[in-house]
N, C-alpha and C positions, 0 to 999 in steps of 0.2 A: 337828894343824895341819899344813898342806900349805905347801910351799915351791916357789919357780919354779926351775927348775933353772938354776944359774950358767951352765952352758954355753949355752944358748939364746939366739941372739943373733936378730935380723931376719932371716939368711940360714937361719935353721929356721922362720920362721913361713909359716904355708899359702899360697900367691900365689892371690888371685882375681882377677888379673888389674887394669886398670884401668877399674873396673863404669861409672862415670859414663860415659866416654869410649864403652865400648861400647854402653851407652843412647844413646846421643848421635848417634855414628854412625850405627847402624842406623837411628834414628827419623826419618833423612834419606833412605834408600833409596825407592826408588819402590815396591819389596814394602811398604813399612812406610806409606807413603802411600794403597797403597790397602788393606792393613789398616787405617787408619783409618778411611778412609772408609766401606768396609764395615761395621765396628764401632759409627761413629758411625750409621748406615742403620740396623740391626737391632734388633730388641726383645728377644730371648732369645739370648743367648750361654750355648754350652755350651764346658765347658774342660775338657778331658780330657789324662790322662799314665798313668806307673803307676812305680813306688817313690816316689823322693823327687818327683819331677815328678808324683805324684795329689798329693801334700802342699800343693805350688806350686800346683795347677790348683785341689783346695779352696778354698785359704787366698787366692787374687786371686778366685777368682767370689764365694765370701763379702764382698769389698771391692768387688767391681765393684758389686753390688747396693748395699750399702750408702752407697759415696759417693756414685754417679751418685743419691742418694735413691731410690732404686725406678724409677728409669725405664728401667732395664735390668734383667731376667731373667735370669739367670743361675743357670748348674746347672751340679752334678759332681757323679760317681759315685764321693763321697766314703767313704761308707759301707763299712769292709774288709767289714761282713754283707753289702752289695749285691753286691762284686764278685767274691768268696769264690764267692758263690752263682751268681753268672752264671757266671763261668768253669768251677765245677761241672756246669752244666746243657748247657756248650755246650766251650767251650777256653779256649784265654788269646787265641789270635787272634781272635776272634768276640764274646768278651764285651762289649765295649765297642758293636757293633749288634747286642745283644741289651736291651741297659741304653739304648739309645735309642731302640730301641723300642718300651719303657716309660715313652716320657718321651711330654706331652700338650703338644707343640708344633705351631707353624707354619713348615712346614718354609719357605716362602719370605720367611719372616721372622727365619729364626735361621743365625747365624753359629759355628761349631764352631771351637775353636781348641785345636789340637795341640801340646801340648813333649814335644819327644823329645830331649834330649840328642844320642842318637848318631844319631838319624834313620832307626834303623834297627826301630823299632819296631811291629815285623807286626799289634798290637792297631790302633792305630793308622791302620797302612796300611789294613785292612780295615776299618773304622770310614769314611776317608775315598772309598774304593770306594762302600759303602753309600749315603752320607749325594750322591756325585755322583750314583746314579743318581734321587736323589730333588729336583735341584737344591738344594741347601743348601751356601752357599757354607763355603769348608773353608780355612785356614790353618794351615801349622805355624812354629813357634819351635823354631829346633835349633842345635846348634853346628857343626855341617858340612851340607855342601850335602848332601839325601838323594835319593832316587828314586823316595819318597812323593810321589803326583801329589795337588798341592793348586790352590786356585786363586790362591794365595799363598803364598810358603815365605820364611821370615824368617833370615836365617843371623848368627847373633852373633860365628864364629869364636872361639867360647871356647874355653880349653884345656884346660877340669877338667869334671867334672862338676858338680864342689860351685859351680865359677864358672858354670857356665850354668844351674844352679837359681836362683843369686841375678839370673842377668840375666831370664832369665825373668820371676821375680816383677817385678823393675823396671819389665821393659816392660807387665807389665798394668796398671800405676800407671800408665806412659804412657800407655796407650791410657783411662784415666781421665780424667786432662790433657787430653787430645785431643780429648776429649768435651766438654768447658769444666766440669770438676770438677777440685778441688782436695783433693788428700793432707792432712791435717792436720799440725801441726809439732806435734813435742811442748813442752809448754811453754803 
């Protein structure tokens, strides 16, 4: 049996910042207004990241699908076999428009949405290169302003990483909301 250490007081537990407020805030910004709109427009949303932010990008297109009931599409190159493979066949920069190019989309009907924590993620970057020359509108979610050209860049200002994963997922919930679906409560 495992015990909490007596020393361990609030000034040791992990800071994620305060998530509601940063949902909140941002989901007023004019990046985040026309992320909606955009979002709410599209039929196939793809959501792309890579360590903990492919987890995040899984785990909200899995939910996007399912709350909105099917009326949104949504994909990620969930799969560590999918991306293993691609990055194998190509790099780590390029994987991700190699992996969507394998996807049987309508490019002026789907919306690409990027979390990059640091914003500084060349997968990414080159992902959103691709997907401009093909008109497919492109947004990221990051916690510093990056110099990944999107047509939308969403800035949470988080100060962790662990804290902009969790804003992350929140805002795909938002953009759930935004859509006129509702999160369920537990209970």
């Amino acid at each position: 049996m495992t015990t909490l250490n007596p020393n361990l007081t609030t000034t040791h537990l992990l800071d994620f910042g305060d998530i509601s407020s940063i949902i909140a805030n941002t989901s007023q910004t004019k990046e985040w207004i026309n992320l909606q709109e955009n979002f709410n427009l599209k039929s196939t949303i793809v959501v792309v990241g890579h360590g903990g932010n492919l987890a995040v990008s899984d785990h909200i297109a899995a939910d996007i699908t399912r709350l909105t009931e099917f009326n949104k599409k949504t994909l990620c190159p969930g799969s560590a076999i999918q991306v293993t493979s691609f990055i194998n066949d190509s790099s780590f920069e390029e994987w991700l428009v190699c992996w969507l190019k394998s996807q049987p989309i309508n490019h002026s009907d789907t919306l690409i949405l990027g979390i990059s924590s640091s914003g500084r993620s060349k997968d990414i970057e080159k992902l959103f290169k691709y997907a401009n020359n093909l008109n497919i509108y492109t947004s990221l979610i990051t916690a510093k302003p990056s110099e990944i050209i999107s047509d939308s860049q969403i800035v949470t200002n988080c100060q962790s990483y662990h804290g902009s994963e969790l804003v992350a997922l929140g805002l795909g919930y938002q953009l759930v909301h935004g859509y006129g679906y509702t999160c369920p409560k537990i209970g």
